[in-house]
N, C-alpha and C positions, 0 to 999 in steps of 0.2 A: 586524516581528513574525515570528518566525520559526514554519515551517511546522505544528510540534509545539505552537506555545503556541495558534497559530489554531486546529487541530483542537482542544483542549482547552475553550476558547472556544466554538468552534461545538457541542461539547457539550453545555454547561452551558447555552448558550441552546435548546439541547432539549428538555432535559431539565426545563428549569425550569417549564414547563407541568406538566407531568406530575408532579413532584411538590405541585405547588398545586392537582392534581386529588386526589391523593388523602389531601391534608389535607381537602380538600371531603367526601370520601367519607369520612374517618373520623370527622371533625363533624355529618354527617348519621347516622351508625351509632349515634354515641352520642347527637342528638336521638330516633331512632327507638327507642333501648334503654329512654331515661329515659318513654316514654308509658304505657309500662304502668301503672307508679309513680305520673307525675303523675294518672293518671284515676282509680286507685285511690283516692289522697289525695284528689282531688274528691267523688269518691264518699261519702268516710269526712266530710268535710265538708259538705255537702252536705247530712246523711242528718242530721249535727246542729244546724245550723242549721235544720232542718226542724221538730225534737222540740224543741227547745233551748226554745222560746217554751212551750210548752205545759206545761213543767214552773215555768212563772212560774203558772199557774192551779191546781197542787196546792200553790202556796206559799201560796196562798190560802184553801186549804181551812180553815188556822186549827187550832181543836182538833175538828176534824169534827163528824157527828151527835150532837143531843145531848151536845154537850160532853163526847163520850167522849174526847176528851184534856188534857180541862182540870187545869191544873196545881190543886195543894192539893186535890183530890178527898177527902171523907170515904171510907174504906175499910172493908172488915170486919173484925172480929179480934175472937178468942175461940169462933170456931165448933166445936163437940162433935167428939170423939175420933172415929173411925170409927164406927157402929154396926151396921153391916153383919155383921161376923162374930159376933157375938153372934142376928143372927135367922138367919144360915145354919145355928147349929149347932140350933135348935126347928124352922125351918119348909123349911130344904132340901129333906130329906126327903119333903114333901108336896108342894113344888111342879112345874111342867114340867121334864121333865129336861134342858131347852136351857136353861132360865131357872137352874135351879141351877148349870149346868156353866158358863156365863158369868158368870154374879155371883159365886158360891162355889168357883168351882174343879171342879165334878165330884162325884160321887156317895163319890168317895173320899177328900173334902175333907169330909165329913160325917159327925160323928161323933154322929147319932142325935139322937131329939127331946126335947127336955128337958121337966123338970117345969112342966104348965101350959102348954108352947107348943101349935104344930100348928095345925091347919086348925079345931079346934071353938071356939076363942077368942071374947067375942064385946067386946071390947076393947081397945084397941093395948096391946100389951108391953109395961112399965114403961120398961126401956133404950132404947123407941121415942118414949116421952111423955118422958122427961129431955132427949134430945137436942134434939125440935121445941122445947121449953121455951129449952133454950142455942141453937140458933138465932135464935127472937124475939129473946131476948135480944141477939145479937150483932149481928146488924141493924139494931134500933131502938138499941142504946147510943151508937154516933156519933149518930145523929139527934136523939136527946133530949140531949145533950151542947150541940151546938152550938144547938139550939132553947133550951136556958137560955141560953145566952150569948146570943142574939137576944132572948130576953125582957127579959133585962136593959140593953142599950143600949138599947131601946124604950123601958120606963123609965125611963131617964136622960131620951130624948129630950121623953118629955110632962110629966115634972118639970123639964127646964129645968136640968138640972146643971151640964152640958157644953155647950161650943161644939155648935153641932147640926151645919155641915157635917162636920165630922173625924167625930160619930155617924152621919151617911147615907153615909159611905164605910164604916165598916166594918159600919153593918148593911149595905149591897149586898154586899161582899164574904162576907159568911158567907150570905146569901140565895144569892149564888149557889154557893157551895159544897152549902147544902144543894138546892137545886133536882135538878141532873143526878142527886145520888142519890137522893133520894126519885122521882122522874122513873125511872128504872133499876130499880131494886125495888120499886116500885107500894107506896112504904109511904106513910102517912100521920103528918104531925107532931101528936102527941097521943097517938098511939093506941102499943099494946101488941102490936098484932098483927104477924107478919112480913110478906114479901113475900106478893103475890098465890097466884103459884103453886104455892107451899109451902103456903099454906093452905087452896087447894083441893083439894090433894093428898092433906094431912091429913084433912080431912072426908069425905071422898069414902071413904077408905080407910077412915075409924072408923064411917060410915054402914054401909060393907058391911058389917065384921062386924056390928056391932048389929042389921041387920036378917038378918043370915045367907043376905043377896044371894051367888050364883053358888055354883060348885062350891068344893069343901074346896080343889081347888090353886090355884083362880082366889083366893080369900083367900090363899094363901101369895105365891102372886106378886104380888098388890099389898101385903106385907107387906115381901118383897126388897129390891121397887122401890122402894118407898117409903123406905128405910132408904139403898139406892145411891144416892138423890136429895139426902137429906141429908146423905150423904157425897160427894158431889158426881161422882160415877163416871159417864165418860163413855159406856161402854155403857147405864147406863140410860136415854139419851134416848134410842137407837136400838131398844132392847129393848123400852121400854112401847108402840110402836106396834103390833109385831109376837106380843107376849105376848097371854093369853087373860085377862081383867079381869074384875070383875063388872060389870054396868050397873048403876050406879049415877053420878051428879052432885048436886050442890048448886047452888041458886041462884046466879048467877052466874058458875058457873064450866061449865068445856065438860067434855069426856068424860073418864072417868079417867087413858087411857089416853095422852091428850092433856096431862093438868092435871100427870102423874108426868113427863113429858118436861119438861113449861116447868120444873118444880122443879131436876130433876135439871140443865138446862143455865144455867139461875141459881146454883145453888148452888155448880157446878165454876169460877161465871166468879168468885164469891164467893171461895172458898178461894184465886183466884190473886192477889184481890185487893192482896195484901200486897205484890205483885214487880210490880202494876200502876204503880206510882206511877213507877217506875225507865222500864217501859216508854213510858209517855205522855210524859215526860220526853225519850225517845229520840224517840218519835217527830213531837214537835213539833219537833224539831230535823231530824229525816230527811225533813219536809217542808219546811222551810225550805231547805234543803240539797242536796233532791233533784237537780236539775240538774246542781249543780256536781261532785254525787259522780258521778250517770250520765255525766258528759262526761269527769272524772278518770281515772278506771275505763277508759274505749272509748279515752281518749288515753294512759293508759298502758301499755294491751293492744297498743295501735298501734305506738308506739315500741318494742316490745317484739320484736313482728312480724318489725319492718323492721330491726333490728339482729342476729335471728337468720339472714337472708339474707345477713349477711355473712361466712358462716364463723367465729364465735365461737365457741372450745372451750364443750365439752359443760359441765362444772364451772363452768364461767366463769357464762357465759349462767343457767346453775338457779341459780347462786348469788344473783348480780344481780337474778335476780325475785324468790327468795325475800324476800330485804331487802326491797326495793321493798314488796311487796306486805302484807308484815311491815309495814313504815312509814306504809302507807297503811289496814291495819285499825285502828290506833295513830292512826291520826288524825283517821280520818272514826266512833272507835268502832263497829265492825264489830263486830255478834254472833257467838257461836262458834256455827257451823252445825248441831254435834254435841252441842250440849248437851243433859239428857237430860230428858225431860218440859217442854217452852219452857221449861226457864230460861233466861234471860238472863243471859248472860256478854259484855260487850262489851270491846272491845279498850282500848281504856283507861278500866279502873277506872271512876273518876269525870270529872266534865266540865273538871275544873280543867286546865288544859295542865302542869301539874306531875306529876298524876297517873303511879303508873305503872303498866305494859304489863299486860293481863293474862298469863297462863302461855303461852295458844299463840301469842301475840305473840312473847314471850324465847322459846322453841323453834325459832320458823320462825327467826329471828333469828339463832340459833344456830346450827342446820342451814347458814344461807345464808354466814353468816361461814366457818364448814368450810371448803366446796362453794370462795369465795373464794380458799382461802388456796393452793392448787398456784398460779393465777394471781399471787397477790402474791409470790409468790416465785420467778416467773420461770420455772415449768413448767406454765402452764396448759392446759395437757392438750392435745388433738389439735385439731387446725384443719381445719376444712371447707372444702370449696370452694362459693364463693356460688354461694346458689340459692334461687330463690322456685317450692317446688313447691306451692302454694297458689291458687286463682282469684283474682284481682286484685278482684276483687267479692264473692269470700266475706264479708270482713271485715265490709264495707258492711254485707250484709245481716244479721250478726249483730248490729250498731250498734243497728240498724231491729228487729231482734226485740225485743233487752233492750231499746230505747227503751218501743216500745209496750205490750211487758208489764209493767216495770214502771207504767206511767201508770196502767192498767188496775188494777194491787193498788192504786197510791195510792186509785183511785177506790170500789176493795170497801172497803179497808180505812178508809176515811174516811167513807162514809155508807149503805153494808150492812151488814147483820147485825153485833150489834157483837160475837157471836163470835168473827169473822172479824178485826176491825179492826187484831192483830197480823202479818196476812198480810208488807204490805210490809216490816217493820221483819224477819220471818226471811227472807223473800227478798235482803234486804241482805246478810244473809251468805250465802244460795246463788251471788250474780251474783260476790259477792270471791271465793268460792272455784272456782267456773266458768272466772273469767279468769286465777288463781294457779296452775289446772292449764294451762289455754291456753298460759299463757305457759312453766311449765317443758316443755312436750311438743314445743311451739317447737324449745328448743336440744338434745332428745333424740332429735327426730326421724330424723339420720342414724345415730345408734348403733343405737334403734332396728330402725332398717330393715337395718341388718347384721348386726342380731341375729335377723330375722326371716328372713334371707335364709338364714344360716346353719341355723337350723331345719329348712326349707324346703328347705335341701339334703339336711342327716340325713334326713330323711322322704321325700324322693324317692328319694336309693339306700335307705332300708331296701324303700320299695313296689317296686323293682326284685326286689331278693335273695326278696320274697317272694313278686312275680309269677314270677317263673323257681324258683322252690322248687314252690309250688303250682298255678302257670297261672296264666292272668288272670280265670276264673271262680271259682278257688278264692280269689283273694285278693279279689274282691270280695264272695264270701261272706263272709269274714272280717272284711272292713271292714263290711258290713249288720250282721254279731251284734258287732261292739266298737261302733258307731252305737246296736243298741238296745239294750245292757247301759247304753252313758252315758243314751240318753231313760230308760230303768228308773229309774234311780239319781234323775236328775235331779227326775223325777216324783214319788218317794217323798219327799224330802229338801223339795220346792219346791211340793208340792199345795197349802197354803193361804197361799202368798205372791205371790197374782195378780199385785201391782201390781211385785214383786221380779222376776216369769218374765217379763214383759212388758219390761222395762228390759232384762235377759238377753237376749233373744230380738233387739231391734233390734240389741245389740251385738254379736248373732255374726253376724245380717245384713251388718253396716257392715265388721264385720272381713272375713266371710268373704268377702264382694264383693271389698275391699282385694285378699286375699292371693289371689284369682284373678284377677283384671286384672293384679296384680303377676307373676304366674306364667306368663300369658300375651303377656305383652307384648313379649318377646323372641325371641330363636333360636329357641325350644323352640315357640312358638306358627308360627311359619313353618313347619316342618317338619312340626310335627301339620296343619295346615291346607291343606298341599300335597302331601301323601303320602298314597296310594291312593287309590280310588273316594269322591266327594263323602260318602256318607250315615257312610260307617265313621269319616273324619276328623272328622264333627261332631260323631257320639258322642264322638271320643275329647277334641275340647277343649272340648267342654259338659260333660260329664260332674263335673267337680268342681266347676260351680255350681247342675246339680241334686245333688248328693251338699249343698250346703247349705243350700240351698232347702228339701232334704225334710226335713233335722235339723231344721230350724225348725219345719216343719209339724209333725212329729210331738212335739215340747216343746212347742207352743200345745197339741195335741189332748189328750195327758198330763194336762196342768195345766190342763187345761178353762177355757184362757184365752182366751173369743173374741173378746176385743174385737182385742188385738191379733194375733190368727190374721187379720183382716181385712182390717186393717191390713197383715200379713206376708204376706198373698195378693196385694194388690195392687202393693207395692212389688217383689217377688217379679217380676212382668212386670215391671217396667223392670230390672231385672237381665237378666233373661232375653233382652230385645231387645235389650238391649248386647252380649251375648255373642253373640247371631247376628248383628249387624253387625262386631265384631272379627271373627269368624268369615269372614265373606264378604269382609271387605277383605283381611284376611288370605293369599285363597286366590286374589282375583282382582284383588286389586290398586283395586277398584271404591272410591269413594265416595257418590256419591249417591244409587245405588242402596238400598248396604246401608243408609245411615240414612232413607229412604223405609221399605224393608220392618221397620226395628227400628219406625216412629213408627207402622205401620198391627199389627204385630205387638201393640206396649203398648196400645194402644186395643182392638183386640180382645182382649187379654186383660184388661181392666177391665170391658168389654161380660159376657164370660164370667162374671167370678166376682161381677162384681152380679146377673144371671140364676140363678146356682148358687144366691143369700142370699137369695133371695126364692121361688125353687122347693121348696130343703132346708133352709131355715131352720128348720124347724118340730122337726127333727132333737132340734135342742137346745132346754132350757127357756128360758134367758137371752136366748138368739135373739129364740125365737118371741115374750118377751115386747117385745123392742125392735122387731120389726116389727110388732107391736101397735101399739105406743107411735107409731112411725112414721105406720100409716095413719089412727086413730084418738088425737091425742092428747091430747084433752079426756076421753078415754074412757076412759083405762087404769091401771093403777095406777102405771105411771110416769110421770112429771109433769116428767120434765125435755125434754120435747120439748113439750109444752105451754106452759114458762117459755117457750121461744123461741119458739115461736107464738103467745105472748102479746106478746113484747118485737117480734116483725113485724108485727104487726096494730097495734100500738097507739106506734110510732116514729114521728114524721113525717119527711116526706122530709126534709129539713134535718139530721136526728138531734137528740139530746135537747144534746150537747158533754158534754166533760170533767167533770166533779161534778156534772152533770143528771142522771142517767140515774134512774129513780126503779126503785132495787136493792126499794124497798119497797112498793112498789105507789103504787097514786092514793088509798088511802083517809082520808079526813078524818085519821081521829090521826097521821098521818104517822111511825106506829111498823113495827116491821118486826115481821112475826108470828115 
C-alpha cells in the first residue's frame, strides 16, 4: 500500500467515529424536537378520554325532564294575532312611563286614548276577552282532539271490537302524548279552561278593575301586561316583577305580578311551539351524538392546528377549513348561529342523508372552493416557514373547556327550567363557529402579524414626526384628547349594550397586551431598557400598557359597566407585572428576580383592588347591591348568590354527578318554579 492510500485510510478510520457521532446528535435533536408535539398530542388525548365517558350519561338523558323532548309532542296552533298594540293605543297613555316605553314603544308611539279605554274601565277590553277566549281555545284544541280519539279506542276496548293488545298500544301512545302536555300547561282533559297562569292572570286583572283596586296606572299596567303575556313578549316576564300592580289575587293563584310573568313566559314558549317539534327532534339526536361531535370538532380543530405549523399558504390553509368545517355543519346539522329570534336553521335541511345543505353551508362551500383554487392551479400563494407560536398545552385546555361546558348545557338544557332546555342545541352552533374561526386565524396568523407589524410601523414614525413637531408633552397631550374623543364616542354609541362593551373591552385588553409584548420584545425594547437613568426608562417602556390599561378603565367607567371593570382591574395587574419583569430582564439581564417581583407585584395588586371594592363599592348602585348580595345573601334582593349558597349547603361531598343535580329544587312536585 502505498504511502497516499494509508494516509487516506488512516483517515477514514478517524473520521468514522466522528461522523456516527453526529448522526447520534442529529437523532437525538430530532427525538428532543418531536417532545413538544408528542406531549401536546397526550395532552389533547388525555383531556378526551377523560370527558369521552361522561358524554355516554348525557346519551342517556333520553328525552329529558318531563318529556320535554319527546317525539310526536301535541303543539299549539291558532293562538290570537297580537293584542298588545291595540291596548297601547287606550291605556299607554295612562300607564308607567317605563312600562309604556318597553311594551309600546315610548310616549311617541302613542297615539292617544280611545273611546271607552283608560284607567276608569271597570272590565277587560273586548280585543282583550277575544284573544284570552283564542287562547283557551288554542290550548285545549289538541287536548280535546286527541282526548276523543282516547275515548274512542277505550270504547272499542270495553265493547270488545278489536284485538285489545294493538288497542293498549295505541291508547299508551296517545296517553303519552297527551300527559307531558297537559303536564306543561297545567290544563285539564275535559275542561275549557286554558293554562294555569293565563288564568290567574286573567282573573286577577278583571278582579282589579271590577273592584277599582289600585291606582288608574297600576290598572293600565296590568292591562299592557297582560295583553304582552298573551302575546307572549318576552319583556313581560321581566317587567311584571318590577312594575307597580294592584293587590289583588284569586284563590289559588299567587300575586299578580307573579301570575302575569308565569303567563307571559308560557305563552312565548307556546307561540314557539310550532318550530318545537323540529328542535326536540335535533336535540334527541344532539344527545345521542353528543360525544362523537364534541371529540370530531376538538380532532378536527387539532389536525387543523398542526398542519398550519407547517407553512401552508395563507389561501390554501382558509380554504381547506372552510370546506372542512362547511362539510362538517352538513353533517353533524349545525344550526346557523345567527339566526334571527332561535330560529332554527340547521345545516342540512332535513335528517334524510339526501337532504340538501342549507344556504350558509353552499356559501362557506363556496367561499372555501375560491380560497382553493390559486392552490389547484399551482399558485398557492406564499409559503411560510414552520412554526408552532402557540403553548403546546393551550389546545388541551380549550378541549377541557368546550368538554365541560358543554356537559353542563346538556345538564341545564335537559332537566332545568324548560326555558332553557334549547341552550345546548344553539351552543352547537356557537362551538362550530368558535372552532371554523380557530381554524381560519390559524393559516392567517403570519399575514396577519405583517400586517400588524406594518401598522405599527406607520404609527411609530407618524408618533415620531409628531413628537419632534410638538415635543413629547405636546404629543401626549394629543394622544390623551384623540383617547377621550374615542371613550366619548364609544360611550354615546355603546351606553346601553353592557354585555356588547364588556366583550369590547376584553378584546382590546388581549389585543392591546399582544401588540405590546409584540413591540417590546425586540431591539427597540433593549435600548428603551438600557438607556438613561432606571425610573425614566421605565416610564418610557411601560408607558403604552398603561396608555391601554387606562383606555380600558375609562370605556368600563363610561358605559357604567362594572362587572367587567372588575374583571379588567384585576387582569390589568398581570399585564402590568409582566411588563415590569420584561422590563427588569431587559435591563439586567436578571431572571429570577424579575419574575419573583412580577408574582409578589400581581398579588399585591389583587390584595389592592379587592380592598378598593369593598371600601368604594358603595360608590356605585350595582356595586353596592352585589356586595349586599355578597355579605348577606338570603337577605337581598339578589338571589343569585343565594342559589349558590344554596347549591353549597345543600351538595354532598361526593356531588349530586352529571343529570343529578336538582336545577329544580327538592320540592315534592319536582317541577321547576
Amino acid at each position: 500500500m502505498t504511502s497516499k492510500a494509508r494516509a487516506v485510510s488512516e483517515r477514514g478510520a478517524v473520521l468514522q467515529p466522528t461522523g456516527v457521532t453526529r448522526g447520534g446528535t442529529a437523532r437525538l435533536r430530532s427525538l428532543v424536537a418531536a417532545v413538544p408535539g408528542t406531549l401536546e398530542l397526550a395532552a389533547v388525548v388525555a383531556v378526551m378520554a377523560l370527558l369521552l365517558p361522561r358524554f355516554d350519561t348525557v346519551a342517556g338523558f333520553g328525552v329529558g325532564r318531563d318529556a320535554r323532548f319527546a317525539a310526536g309532542g301535541l303543539a299549539v296552533t291558532g293562538l290570537p294575532d297580537a293584542v298588545l298594540p291595540s291596548l297601547c293605543v287606550s291605556d299607554a297613555a295612562s300607564a308607567e312611563p317605563e312600562v309604556a316605553a318597553r311594551l309600546c314603544g315610548g310616549p311617541g308611539h302613542v297615539s292617544g286614548t280611545a273611546a271607552g279605554g283608560g284607567p276608569g274601565r271597570s272590565d277587560l277590553p273586548l280585543a282583550l276577552q277575544r284573544a284570552l277566549a283564542a287562547a283557551r281555545v288554542a290550548f285545549v284544541a289538541p287536548l280535546t282532539q286527541v282526548q276523543g280519539q282516547l275515548d274512542a279506542l277505550r270504547a272499542q276496548q270495553r265493547d270488545g271490537e278489536a284485538d285489545l293488545r294493538p288497542l293498549a298500544d295505541a291508547i299508551g301512545v296517545l296517553e303519552a302524548r297527551i300527559e307531558p302536555y297537559a303536564a306543561r300547561y297545567e290544563l285539564r282533559p275535559g275542561e275549557a279552561r286554558g293554562p294555569a297562569a293565563l288564568e290567574c292572570a286573567a282573573r286577577e286583572v278583571a278582579g282589579a278593575l271590577a273592584q277599582g283596586a289600585g291606582a288608574g296606572f297600576e290598572r293600565s299596567n296590568a292591562l299592557l301586561l297582560l295583553a304582552a303575556a298573551i302575546d307572549g313578549r318576552s319583556a313581560a316576564a321581566g317587567l311584571a316583577s318590577e312594575a307597580v300592580l294592584p293587590d289583588v289575587s284569586a284563590p289559588g293563584c299567587g300575586s299578580l305580578g307573579a301570575s302575569l310573568g308565569a303567563a307571559a313566559t308560557l305563552l312565548g314558549e307556546a307561540r314557539l311551539s310550532a318550530d318545537d317539534g323540529r328542535k326536540n327532534e335535533a336535540m334527541r339526536a344532539l344527545l345521542a351524538s353528543a360525544g362523537a361531535q364534541w371529540a370530531g370538532a376538538m380532532g378536527l380543530g387539532y389536525l387543523l392546528l398542526r398542519w398550519s405549523r407547517r407553512g401552508v399558504g395563507a389561501a390554501t390553509g382558509v380554504g381547506a377549513s372552510l370546506l372542512l368545517w362547511a362539510g362538517a355543519a352538513w353533517l353533524a346539522r349545525v344550526p346557523w348561529p345567527f339566526a334571527a329570534s332561535r330560529e332554527f336553521r340547521p345545516g342540512r335541511i332535513d335528517t334524510a342523508w339526501s337532504a340538501a345543505p342549507d344556504v350558509y353551508v353552499l356559501v362557506l362551500a363556496g367561499v372555501g372552493a375560491l380560497c382553493l383554487l390559486p392552490g389547484l392551479a399551482g399558485s398557492g400563494g406564499r409559503r411560510h416557514a414552520p412554526q408552532a407560536m402557540s403553548s403546546r398545552v393551550g389546545y388541551a385546555g380549550l378541549v377541557a373547556a368546550t368538554g365541560f361546558g358543554w356537559l353542563l348545557l346538556f345538564d341545564l338544557s335537559s332537566h332545568a327550567h324548560p326555558v332553557n332546555r334549547y341552550l345546548a342545541l344553539y351552543h352547537q352552533g356557537h362551538l362550530w363557529l368558535a372552532m371554523m374561526v380557530l381554524s381560519v386565524v390559524l393559516f392567517l396568523r403570519q399575514p396577519l402579524a405583517r400586517g400588524v407589524g406594518w401598522v405599527l410601523s406607520v404609527a411609530g414614525e407618524l408618533s415620531r414626526r409628531i413628537a419632534r413637531t410638538f415635543g413629547h408633552a405636546g404629543a401626549w397631550l394629543l394622544l390623551a384628547m384623540i383617547g377621550g374623543i374615542g371613550l366619548a364616542i364609544f360611550g354615546l354609541a355603546l351606553a346601553n349594550l353592557r354585555q356588547l362593551t364588556s366583550e369590547l373591552g376584553r378584546i382590546w385588553l388581549i389585543v392591546g397586551g399582544a401588540w405590546f409584548f409584540f413591540l417590546r420584545a425586540g431591539p427597540l425594547a433593549e435600548r428603551l431598557a438600557r438607556s438613561g437613568p432606571a425610573g425614566a426608562s421605565f416610564w418610557r417602556y411601560v408607558a403604552p400598557m398603561v396608555f391601554v390599561v387606562a383606555v380600558l378603565l375609562g370605556a368600563m367607567l363610561i358605559t357604567r359597566d362594572m362587572g367587567p371593570l372588575l374583571i379588567a382591574g384585576y387582569a390589568s395587574g398581570g399585564f402590568v407585572a409582566a411588563t415590569l419583569a420584561a422590563w427588569w430582564h431587559q435591563r439586567r439581564g436578571a431572571v429570577l428576580l424579575p419574575y419573583l417581583a412580577a408574582v409578589a407585584l400581581f398579588a399585591s395588586w389583587i390584595g389592592v383592588v379587592t380592598l378598593s371594592l369593598f371600601q368604594l363599592g358603595n360608590v356605585d348602585s350595582t356595586t353596592a347591591a352585589r356586595l349586599e348580595s355578597l355579605a348577606a345573601p338570603f337577605a337581598s334582593n339578589n338571589d343569585q348568590l343565594a342559589l349558590v349558597s344554596w347549591f353549597q349547603r345543600a351538595t354532598p361531598a361526593e356531588g349530586y354527578g352529571l343529570g343529578a343535580s336538582p336545577w329544580c329544587g327538592h320540592a315534592a312536585s319536582g317541577r321547576c318554579s
